[in-house]
N, C-alpha and C positions, 0 to 999 in steps of 0.2 A: 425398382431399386432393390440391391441386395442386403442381404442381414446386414445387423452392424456389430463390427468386430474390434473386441480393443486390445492394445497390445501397447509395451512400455517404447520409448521414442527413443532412437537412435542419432548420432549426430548427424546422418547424411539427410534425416528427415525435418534438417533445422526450416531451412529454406523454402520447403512447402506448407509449415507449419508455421513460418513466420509470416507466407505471404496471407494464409487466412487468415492469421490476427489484423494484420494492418486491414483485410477488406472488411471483416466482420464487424470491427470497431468504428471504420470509416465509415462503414452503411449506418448504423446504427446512431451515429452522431451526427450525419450530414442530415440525417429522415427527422431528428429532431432539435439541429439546427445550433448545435453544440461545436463548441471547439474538439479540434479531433486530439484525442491522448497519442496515436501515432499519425503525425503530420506526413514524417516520412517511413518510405520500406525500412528503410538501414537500420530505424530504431526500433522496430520488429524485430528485425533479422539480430540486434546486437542483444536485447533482453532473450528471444529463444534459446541462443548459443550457448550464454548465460546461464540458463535454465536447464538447459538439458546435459551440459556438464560438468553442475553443481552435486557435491556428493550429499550434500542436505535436502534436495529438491526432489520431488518424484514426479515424475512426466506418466501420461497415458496420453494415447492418442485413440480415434478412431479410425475405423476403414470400413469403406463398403465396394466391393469389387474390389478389390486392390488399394482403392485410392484414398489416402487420407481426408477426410473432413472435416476433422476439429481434432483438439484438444483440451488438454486443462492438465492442472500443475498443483502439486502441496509443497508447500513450505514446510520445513522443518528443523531447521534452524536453532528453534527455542519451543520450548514445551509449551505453546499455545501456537498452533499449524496455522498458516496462512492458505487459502485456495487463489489461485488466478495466476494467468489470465485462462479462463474458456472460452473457447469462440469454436464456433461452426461455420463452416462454409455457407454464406449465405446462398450457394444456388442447392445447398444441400440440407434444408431446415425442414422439420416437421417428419424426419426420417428417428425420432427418438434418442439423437446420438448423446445431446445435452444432458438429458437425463443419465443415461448408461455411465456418463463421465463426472456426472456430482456425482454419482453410486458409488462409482471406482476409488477416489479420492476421499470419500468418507470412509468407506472400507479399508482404504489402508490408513486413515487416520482415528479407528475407533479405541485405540489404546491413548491417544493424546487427551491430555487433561484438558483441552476444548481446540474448537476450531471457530475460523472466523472468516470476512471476508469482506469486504466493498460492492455495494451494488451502486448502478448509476440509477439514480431516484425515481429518472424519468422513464426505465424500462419498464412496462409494470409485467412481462412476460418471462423477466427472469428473478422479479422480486417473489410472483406466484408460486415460482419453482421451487426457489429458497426457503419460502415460508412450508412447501408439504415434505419438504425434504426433515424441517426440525428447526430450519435458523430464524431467528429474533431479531427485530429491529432492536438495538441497543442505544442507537444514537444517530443524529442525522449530522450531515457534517456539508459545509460547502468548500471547494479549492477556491481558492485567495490566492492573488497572484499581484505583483508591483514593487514600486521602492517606496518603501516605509517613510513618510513622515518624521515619525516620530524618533525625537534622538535619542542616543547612547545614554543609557543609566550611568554614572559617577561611579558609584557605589558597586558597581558589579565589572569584571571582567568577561566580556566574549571572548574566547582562542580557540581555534582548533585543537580537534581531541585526541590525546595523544594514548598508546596501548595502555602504559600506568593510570590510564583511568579510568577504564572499561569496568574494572571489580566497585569502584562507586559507584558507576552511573547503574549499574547493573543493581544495588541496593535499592538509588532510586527508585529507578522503575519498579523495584517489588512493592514499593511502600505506596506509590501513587497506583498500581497494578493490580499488583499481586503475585508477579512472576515478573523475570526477566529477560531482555529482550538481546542479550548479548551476542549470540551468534547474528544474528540482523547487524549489531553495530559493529562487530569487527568487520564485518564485509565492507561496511559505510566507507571504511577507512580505506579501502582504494579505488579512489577515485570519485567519492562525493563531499569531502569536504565536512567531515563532520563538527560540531564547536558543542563546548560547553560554557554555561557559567558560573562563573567564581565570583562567588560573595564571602568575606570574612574567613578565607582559604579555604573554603568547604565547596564541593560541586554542588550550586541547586539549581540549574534547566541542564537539557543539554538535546542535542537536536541531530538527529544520522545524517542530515543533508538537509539544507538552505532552499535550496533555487527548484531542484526534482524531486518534486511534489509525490510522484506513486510511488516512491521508496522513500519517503522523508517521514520519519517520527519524532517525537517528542515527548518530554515530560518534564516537568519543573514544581519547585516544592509550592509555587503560589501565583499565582496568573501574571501578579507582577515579575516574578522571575520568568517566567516567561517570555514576555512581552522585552523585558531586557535584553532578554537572550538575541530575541529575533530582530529588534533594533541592533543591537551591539554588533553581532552576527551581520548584517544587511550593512552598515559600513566600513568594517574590516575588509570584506571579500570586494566592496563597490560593486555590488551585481543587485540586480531584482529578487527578492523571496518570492517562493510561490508552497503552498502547505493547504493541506486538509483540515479545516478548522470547524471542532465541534458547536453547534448553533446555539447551543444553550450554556456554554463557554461567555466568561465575560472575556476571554480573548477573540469573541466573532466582533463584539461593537467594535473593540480595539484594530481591528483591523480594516473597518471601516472608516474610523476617522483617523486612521495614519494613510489613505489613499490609496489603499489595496482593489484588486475589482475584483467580482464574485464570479467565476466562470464555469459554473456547474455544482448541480447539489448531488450526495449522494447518502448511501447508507453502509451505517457498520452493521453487519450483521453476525450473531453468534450462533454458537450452538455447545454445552458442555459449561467449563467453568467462565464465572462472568462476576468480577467484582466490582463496585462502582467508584469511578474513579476517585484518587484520595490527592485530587490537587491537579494543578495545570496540565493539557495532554495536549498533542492532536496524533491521526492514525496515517500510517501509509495507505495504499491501495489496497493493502496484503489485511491490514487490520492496524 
């Protein structure tokens, strides 16, 4: 096999790049026996697209003889980067490309005030990678998925979220954060649905997306506001929620006894600034 060479992705190389995400993800979940995060191609094929002509996004791929074998992606969106997805051609593993592509991606993210990322729990061969690379287990989180039980708070409004309220929810999230997540939440706005809730006319949860789970975050001023949200939220739209919810969160029990089911564990991992959270969360796939 020949050197491995990285270079930034173009849109004609969506396709080949999408088709290793769906294999490498599928390997990797079928081997341990996990619901797959791409069921199908198309939803590959629609996040790379996505990804690669987004002007907040940075793509590297690699190549060895000519031919693509993986990639990986930074967010950058909002002043704390998100990394993913990376994947390698699983007939092309152990060729070092993995590594070359967390280098690349840290490289061009070492002026961010941190970086973060999602590991699936049950890898332990890219949590090893994570951890000599710099990043931190910061929390563990499991995806929840179902129709909530439990009903609609009185006292709180769910509604979708409309532009006029981006510069609140954006306060939010510094105060539960530290930072703000608002480039991520305008994007929410076409095409995921996003809602917040209204208590006593003030914003306290608000959520980029309901039901898709690796681009869905969250923050709320109190677990109860939360929990509100995701009730309220769950019978406005009549659709199933599905979210990443942190385990030592009093919204994981809650989510158990509204009849959610537990379909995979995973980790946030950091590197850079990390402040501990100041009130109800959960993270996308991204962080």
């Amino acid at each position: 096999m020949g050197a491995v060479l990285l270079r930034e992705p173009q849109p004609e190389d969506a396709e080949a790049i999408a088709e290793i995400v769906f294999n490498a993800f599928g390997q990797i979940h079928d081997h341990h026996r996990f619901q797959r995060d791409f069921p199908e191609l198309a939803m590959a094929q629609g996040l790379i697209r996505a990804w690669i002509g987004h002007p907040k996004v940075w793509g590297v791929v690699a190549e060895v003889d000519g031919q693509i074998v993986g990639s990986n992606f930074l967010d950058e969106r909002d002043e704390i980067s998100g990394v993913g997805p990376i994947t390698i051609d699983p007939e092309s593993q152990n060729a070092g490309a993995g590594r070359k592509l967390m280098d690349a991606v840290l490289e061009r993210g070492r002026d961010a005030r941190g970086i973060r990322l999602l590991q699936d729990a049950f890898h332990m061969r890219s949590l090893s990678l994570y951890e000599k690379l710099g990043f931190r287990v910061t929390d563990g989180c499991v995806v929840m998925s179902g129709e909530p039980t439990a009903q609609p708070a009185s006292e709180m409004e769910a509604r979708p979220l409309s532009e006029d309220d981006l510069e609140e929810c954006g306060r939010l999230c510094e105060r539960v954060h530290g930072f703000a997540r608002n480039g991520a939440l305008a994007d929410a706005m076409r095409g995921m649905n996003p809602h917040v809730g209204v208590r006593d006319g003030r914003i306290v949860a608000y959520a980029s997306a309901l039901s898709f789970w690796p681009m869905a975050h969250g923050v709320a001023e109190t677990d109860a506001d939360m929990q509100a949200l995701l009730a309220g939220g769950a019978a406005a739209t009549g659709e199933p929620i599905a979210l990443l919810v942190p385990l030592e969160s009093e919204l994981f029990p809650w989510t158990l006894d509204a009849g959610l089911r537990a379909v995979k564990p995973m980790n946030v991992m950091s590197v850079g600034f990390y402040q501990e959270p100041q009130g109800a969360w959960f993270p996308s796939v991204l962080y």
